[in-house]
Backbone as CSV, one residue per row, in Angstrom:
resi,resn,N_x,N_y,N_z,CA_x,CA_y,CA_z,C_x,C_y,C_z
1,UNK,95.765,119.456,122.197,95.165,118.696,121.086,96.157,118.515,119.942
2,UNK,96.640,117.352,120.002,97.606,117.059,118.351,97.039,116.383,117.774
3,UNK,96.598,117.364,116.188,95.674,116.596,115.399,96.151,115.790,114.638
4,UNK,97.715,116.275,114.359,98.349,115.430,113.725,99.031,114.115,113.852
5,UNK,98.634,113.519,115.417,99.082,112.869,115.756,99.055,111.454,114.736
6,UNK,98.313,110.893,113.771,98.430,109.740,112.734,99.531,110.463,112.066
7,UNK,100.016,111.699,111.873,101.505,111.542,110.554,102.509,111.749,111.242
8,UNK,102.383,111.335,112.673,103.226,111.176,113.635,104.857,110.559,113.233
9,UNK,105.464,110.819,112.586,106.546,109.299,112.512,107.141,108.631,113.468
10,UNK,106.732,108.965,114.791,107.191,108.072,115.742,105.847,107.315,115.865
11,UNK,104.726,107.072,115.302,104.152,106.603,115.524,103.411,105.744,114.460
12,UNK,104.818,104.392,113.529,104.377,103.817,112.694,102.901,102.809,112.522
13,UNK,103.006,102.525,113.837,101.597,101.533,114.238,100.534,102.053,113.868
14,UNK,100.417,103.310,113.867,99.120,104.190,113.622,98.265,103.467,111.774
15,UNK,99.279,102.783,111.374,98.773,102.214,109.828,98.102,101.343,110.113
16,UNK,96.673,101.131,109.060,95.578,99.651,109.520,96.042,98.478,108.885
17,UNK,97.495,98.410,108.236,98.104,97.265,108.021,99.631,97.195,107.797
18,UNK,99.921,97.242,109.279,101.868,97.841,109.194,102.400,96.624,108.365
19,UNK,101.825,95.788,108.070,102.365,94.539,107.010,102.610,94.851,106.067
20,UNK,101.688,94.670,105.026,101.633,95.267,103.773,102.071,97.017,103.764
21,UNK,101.058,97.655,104.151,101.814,98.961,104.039,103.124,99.630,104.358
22,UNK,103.460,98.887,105.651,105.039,98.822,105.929,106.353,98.345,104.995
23,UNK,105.946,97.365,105.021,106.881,96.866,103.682,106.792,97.483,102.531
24,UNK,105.099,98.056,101.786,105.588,98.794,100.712,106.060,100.093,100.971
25,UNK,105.946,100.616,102.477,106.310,102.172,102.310,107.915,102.023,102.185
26,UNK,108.501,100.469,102.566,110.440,100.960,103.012,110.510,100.410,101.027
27,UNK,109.606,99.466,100.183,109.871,99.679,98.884,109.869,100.625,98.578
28,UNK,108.859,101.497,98.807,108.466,102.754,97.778,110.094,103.532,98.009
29,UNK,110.266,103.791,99.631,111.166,104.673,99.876,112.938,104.288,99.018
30,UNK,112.850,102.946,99.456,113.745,102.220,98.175,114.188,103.109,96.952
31,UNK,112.767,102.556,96.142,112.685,102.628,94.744,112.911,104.337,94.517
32,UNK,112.829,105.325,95.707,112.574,106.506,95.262,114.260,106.957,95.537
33,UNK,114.762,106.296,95.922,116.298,106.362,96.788,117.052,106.557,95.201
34,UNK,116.721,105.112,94.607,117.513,104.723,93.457,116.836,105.897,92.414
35,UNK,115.855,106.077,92.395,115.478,106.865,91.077,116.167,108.608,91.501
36,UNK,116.513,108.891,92.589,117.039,110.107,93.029,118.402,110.121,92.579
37,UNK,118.948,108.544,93.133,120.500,108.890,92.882,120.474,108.485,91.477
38,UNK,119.991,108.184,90.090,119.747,108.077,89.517,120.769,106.386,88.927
């Protein structure tokens, strides 16, 4: 039994809108890139 199988990261499809949420998760990850390296 893998319960965790939705925070899977091989398993991006698992999102109910890899559109929108896809695109904002590689912004978010972006925006968090630049605010790290400052």
């Amino acid at each position: 039994m893998r319960i965790n199988r939705s925070i899977d990261p091989s398993e991006p499809a698992a999102l109910p809108d890899p559109e929108g949420l896809g695109r904002i998760g590689l912004t978010s990850l972006a925006s968090w890139f630049e605010i790290l390296r400052g």
